[in-house]
N, C-alpha and C positions, 0 to 999 in steps of 0.2 A: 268911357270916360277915364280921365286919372286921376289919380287921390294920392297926397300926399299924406305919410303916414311917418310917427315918431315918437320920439320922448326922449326926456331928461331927467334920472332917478337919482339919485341921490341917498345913499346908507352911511351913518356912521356908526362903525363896530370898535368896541374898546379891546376887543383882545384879537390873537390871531384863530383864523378859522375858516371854515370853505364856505362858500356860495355856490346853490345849484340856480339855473336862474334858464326860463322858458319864454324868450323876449324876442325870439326871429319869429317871422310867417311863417306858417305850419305848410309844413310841405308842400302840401294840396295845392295851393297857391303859390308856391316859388316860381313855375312857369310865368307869372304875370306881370311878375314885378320889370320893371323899367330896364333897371340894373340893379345888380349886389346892391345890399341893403350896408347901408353906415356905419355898422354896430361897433362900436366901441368902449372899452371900460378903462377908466379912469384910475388910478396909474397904470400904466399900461403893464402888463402881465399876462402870461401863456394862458389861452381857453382851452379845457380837454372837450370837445364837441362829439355830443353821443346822442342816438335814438331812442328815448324810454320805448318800453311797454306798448305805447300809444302811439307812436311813431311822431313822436313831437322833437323839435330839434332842439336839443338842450347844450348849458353849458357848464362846467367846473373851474370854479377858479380859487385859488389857496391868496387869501389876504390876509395882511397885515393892519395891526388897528390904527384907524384913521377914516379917511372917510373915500368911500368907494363911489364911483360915476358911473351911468349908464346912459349911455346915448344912440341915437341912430334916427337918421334921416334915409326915406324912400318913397319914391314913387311908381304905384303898383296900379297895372289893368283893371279894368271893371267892367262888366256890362253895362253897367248902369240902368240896369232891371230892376223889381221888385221881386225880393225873392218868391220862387212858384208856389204853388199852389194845386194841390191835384185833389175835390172833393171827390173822384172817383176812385182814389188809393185805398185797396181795401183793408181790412184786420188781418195779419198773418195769423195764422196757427201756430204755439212753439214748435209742434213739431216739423213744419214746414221754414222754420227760419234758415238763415245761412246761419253756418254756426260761429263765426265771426262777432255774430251779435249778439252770442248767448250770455257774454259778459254783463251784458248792460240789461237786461231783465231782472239781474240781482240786485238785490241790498246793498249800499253800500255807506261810506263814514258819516255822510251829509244826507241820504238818500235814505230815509228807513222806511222802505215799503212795505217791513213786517210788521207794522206795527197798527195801531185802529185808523190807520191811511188806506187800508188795503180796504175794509170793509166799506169805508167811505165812497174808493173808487166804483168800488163795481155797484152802491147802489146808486150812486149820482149819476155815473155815465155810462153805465151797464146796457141800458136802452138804445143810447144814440148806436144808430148805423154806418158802419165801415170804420177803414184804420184809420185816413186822414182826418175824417169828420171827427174822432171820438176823442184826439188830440188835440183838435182846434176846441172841443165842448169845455176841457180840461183845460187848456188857455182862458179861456173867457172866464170859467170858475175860478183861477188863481188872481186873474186882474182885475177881478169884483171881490175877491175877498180879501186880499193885501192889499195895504197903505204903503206906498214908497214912502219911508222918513232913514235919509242918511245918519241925522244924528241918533237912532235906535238901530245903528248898523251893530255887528258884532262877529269876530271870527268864527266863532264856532258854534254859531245856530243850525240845527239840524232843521230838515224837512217839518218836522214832526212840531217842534215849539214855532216855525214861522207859521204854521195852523194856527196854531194856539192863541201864540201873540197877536197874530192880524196884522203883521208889519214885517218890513223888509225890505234888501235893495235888492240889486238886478240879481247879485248870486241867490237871495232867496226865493225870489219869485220862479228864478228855473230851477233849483233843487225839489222845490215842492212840487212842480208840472212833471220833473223827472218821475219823482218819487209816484205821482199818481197813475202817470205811462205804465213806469214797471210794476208798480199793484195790477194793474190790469196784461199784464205780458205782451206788453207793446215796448220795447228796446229804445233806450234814451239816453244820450251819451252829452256830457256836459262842454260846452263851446266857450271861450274867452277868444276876446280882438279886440278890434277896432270898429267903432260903430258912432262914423259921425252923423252931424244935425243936415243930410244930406237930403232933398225933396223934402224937411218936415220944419217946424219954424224954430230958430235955431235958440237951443237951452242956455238960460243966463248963466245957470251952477257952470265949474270949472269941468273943462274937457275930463273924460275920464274913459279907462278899459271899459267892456261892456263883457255881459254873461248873457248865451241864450242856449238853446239845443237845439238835439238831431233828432227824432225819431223815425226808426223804420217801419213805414207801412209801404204794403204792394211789395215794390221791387226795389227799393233805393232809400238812401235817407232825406228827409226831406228838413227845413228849419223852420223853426218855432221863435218866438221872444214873446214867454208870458208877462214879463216887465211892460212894453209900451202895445201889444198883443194888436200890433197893425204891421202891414209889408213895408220891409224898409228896406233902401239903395245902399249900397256900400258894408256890408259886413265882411270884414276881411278877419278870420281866424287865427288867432297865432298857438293857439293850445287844445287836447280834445283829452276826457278821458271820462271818469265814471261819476263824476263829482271833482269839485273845488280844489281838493286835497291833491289830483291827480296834473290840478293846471294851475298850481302858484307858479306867481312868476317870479319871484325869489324866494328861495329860501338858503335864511342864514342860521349855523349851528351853532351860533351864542346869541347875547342878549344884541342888541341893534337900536337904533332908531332912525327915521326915516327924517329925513333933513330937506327934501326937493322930490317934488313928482310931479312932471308936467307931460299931459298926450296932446298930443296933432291929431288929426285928419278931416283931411277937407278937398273937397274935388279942386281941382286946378286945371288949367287949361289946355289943350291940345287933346289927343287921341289915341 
């Protein structure tokens, strides 16, 4: 299938200052796309385009105060599958992991696995049998315990208070599944995209980015969404790292405020 993918962001900054900003498809996925993706920023101005850490494609751009635009239109491949499923993926050993993935077994700004998380995980899900199973138990535990409520959203909720509170939006519900992953040293790496009302009945709330994970069991990473914690068509990635912090899609080095935010995507026609 193809899916049309986008937005229209909109920043106004009162003073001059840089924008780091994580808004193209993430690599993995650039093979798919149709053609070059839209991307354009509003006055138009040089992008310094770099690969973080994560191998995400990023941008730098030096503004002036006023008000800044972000846009882009694209249409990108899909299978138009559900993503897989393998209940026979088993639990790695640390010491058998790639080491690749030793990253994501740690602690991290959103992700506090050292904390009375860790003890929770292994006696909640300590039992169940194998990798992918014991991920999916941990799915089901975070979408029975958190309430979706946007208006109790907040930037800097850790793993640890979304327990607490009993609430949360898409970044909290997979910060917490992360965090219980790596309590138990199963490697969980945080996902932001695009994730429309594709195969499911389509949400009245206004379009928006979506958060889920990866985690590796067996031999490969496999995707999770302990938010809607069912297979879903169309998840196109545009950022990965250890947590939230590692996959904003803008960040500005003075005060800002957001004036426009509009995402697309939606299957469209042909093949």
């Amino acid at each position: 299938m193809l899916i049309q993918i986008g937005y229209d962001i909109a920043l106004r900054v009162p003073s001059s200052t840089a924008i780091l900003y994580a808004l193209r498809v993430h690599p993995s996925r650039e093979r798919d796309l149709v053609a070059p993706e839209d991307c354009r920023v509003e006055p138009d101005m040089p992008v310094k385009w770099y690969r973080d850490v994560f191998g995400n494609l990023c941008g730098r751009i030096a503004v002036e105060p006023g008000l800044v635009r972000f846009t882009n239109r694209a249409v990108i491949r899909d299978s138009g599958e559900l993503n897989e499923i393998n209940p026979d993926a088993p639990y790695v050993d640390v010491r058998d992991l790639p080491l690749n993935t030793l990253p994501f077994i740690q602690p991290s700004r959103y992700c506090d696995a050292d904390t009375e998380l860790l003890s929770l995980a292994w006696n909640q899900f300590g039992g169940v049998q194998g990798g992918w199973n014991r991920v999916q138990a941990i799915c089901n535990f975070v979408y029975g315990h958190l309430q979706f409520d946007y208006l109790r959203a907040r930037a800097n909720r850790t793993a640890l208070e979304s327990f607490r509170e009993g609430t949360g939006v898409c970044r909290d519900f997979t910060h917490l599944a992360i965090t219980l992953c790596r309590a138990m040293n199963i490697p969980a790496r945080y996902v932001t995209g695009y994730l429309g009302d594709i195969g499911v009945p389509q949400d009245p709330a206004p379009m928006d980015f979506s958060a889920w994970f990866e985690a590796w069991v067996g031999d490969r990473w496999y995707t999770f969404d302990p938010r809607h914690n069912t297979r879903r068509i169309g998840m196109i990635p545009m950022a990965k790292g250890k947590d939230a912090g590692d996959c904003a899609l803008t960040t500005v080095f003075s005060l800002h405020s957001l004036e426009n935010f509009q995402v697309i995507t939606h299957e469209v026609g042909g093949t």
